[in-house]
N, C-alpha and C positions, 0 to 999 in steps of 0.2 A: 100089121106093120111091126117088123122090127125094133127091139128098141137100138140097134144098131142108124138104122132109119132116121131113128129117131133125134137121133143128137148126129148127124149128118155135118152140122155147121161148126161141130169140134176140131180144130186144127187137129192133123193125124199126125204122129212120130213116126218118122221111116228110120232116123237112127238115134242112139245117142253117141255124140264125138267125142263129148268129155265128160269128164268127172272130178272135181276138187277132190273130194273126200266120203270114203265110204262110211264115216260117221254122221249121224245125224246132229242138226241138218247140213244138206249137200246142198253145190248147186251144180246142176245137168245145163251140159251142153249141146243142143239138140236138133235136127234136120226135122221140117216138118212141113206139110205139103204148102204152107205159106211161106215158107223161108226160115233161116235158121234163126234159131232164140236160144235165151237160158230160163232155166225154170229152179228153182229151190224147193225142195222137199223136205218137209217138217218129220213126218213120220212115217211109218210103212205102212199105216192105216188108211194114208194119201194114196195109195194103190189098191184100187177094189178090179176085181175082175164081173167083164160087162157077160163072160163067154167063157168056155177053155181054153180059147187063142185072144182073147178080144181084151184090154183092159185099160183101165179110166184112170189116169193120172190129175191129181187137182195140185195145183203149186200153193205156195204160201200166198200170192195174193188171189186164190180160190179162181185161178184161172184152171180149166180142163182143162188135158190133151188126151187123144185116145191114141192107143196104139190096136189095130184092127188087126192083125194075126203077127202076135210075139213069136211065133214059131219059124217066119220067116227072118227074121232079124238075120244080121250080123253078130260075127263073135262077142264082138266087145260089148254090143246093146243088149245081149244076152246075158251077160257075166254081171253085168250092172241091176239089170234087172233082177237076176237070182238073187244077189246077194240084201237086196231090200223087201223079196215076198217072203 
């Protein structure tokens, strides 16, 4: 089993919409197979990679989200993400 598999029940980001501020901490505005939310990010160490494409967001009140292939993203979900790994 995957550990992809494995955390299955993790809301998944398909984009991010927005962005307050690329200083830490931010809060993300975000599309996610459950509907959209905001999530806040303490630090870029709140971003671990599950994968090469695959990676594990935890927000400040230790909720995950996964993003399951960053490579397909959007421009904007891309730019955002770069600039915090």
């Amino acid at each position: 089993q995957s550990s992809l598999e494995q955390i299955e029940f993790i809301p998944v980001i398909s984009s991010i919409t927005g962005l307050n501020s690329y200083a830490l901490p931010s809060i993300w505005d975000i599309k996610t197979d459950r509907g959209n939310t905001r999530l806040k990010l303490k630090s870029e160490q709140d971003i671990r990679r599950v994968s090469a494409e695959a990676l594990l967001i935890t927000d400040a009140n230790g909720i995950q989200y996964l993003i399951k292939n960053r490579k397909i993203l959007d421009k904007f979900s891309k730019k955002v993400l770069d600039r915090f790994m």
